[in-house]
C-alpha positions in Angstrom: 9.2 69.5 60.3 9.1 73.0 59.2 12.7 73.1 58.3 12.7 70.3 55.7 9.9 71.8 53.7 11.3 72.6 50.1 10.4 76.5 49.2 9.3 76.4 45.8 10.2 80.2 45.4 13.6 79.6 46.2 14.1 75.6 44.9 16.7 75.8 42.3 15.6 72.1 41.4 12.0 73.6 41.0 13.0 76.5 38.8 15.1 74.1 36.8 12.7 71.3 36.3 10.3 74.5 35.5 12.8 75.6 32.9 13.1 72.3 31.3 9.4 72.3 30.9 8.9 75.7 29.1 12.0 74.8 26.8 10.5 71.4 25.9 6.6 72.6 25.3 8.7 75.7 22.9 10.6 72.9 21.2 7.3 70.9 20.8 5.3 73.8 19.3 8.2 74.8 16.5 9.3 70.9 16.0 5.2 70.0 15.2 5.0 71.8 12.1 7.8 70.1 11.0 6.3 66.4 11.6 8.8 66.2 14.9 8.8 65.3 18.3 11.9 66.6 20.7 12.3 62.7 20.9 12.5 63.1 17.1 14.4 65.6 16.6 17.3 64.8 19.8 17.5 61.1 17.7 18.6 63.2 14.1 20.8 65.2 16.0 22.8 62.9 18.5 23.3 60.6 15.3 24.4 64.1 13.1 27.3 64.3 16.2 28.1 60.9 17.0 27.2 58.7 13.7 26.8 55.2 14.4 25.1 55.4 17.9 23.4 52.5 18.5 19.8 51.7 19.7 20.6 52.1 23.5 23.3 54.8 22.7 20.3 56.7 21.3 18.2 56.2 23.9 20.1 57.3 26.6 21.2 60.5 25.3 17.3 61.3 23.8 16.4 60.3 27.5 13.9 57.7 26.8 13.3 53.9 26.7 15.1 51.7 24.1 11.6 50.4 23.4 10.7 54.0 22.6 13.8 54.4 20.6 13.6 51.5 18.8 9.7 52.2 17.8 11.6 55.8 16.3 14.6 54.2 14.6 11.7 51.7 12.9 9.7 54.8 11.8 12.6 56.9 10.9 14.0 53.7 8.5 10.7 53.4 7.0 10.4 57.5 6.1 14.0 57.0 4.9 16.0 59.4 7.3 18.4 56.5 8.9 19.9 53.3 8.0 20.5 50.9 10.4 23.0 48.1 9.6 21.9 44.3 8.7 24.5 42.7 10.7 26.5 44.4 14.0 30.0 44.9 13.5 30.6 44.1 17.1 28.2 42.1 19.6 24.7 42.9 19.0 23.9 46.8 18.6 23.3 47.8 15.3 25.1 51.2 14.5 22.7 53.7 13.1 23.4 56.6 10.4 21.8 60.1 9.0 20.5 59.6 5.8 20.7 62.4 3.2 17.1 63.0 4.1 17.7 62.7 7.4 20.3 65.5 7.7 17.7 68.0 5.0 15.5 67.4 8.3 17.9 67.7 10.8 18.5 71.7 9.1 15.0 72.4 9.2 14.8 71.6 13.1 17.9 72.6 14.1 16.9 76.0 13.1 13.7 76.1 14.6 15.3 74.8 17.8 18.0 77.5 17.6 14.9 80.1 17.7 13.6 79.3 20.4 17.0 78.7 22.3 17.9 82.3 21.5 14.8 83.4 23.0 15.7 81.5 26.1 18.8 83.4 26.4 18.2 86.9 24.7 17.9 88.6 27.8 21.3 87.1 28.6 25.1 88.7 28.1 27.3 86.0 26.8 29.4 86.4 30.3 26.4 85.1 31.9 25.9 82.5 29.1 28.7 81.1 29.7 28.6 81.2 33.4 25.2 79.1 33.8 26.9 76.3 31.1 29.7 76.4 33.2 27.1 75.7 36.7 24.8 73.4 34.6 27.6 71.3 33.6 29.0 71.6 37.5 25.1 70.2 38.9 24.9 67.6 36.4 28.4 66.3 37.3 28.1 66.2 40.8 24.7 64.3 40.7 26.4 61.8 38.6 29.5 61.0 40.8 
């Protein structure tokens, strides 16, 4: 039984699920002032890259419930940052879009989140940068199938 106990010293999966955590509580403290949540603030910019995401779209790639996004898209409509479409286009998702406001708020929390990304990596030579996207990208692939 000895042998199947997980080292948390050595644990990649540890160290990475630790990582996640510190960059998440860092995006948290800089995205408050700001009247964000990462949920928030991950919603603003999935829509910035891929306009028209729907309510299920969003939630997947924010990593969170459609109940949970749908609650956000309601309060982000009523602040005036998206629009959602009336009517779908096709089946029953309603495609979702940045509103002017939306994307003023977007550049405020972008930059915030930049800061504390560069302080992630600072200690880092782009070489290495680019190697740990390069593994990341390798992990989350081979998990996926």
């Amino acid at each position: 039984m000895g042998q199947d106990v997980i080292e948390l010293d050595t644990s990649l999966g540890y160290l990475l699920k630790e990582a996640a955590t510190a960059l998440r509580v860092e995006m948290e403290d800089v995205l408050r002032p700001l009247g964000m949540t990462v949920t928030h603030y991950s919603c603003l910019e999935l829509l910035a890259q891929r306009p028209g995401l729907s309510n299920s779209e969003l939630a997947r790639g924010a990593f969170v419930t459609r109940q949970s996004m749908n609650v956000l898209l309601q309060s982000l409509e009523r602040e005036g940052q998206v629009v959602r479409a009336t009517e779908a286009p096709v089946g029953k998702a309603l495609p979702t879009t940045l509103t002017p406001l939306g994307r003023e708020r977007l550049a405020l929390a972008s930059a915030a989140v930049r800061g504390v990304e560069d302080r992630m990596l600072a200690a880092l030579s782009n070489s290495d940068r680019d190697t740990a996207l390069r593994v990341l990208r390798s992990m989350v692939t081979s998990l996926r199938g």
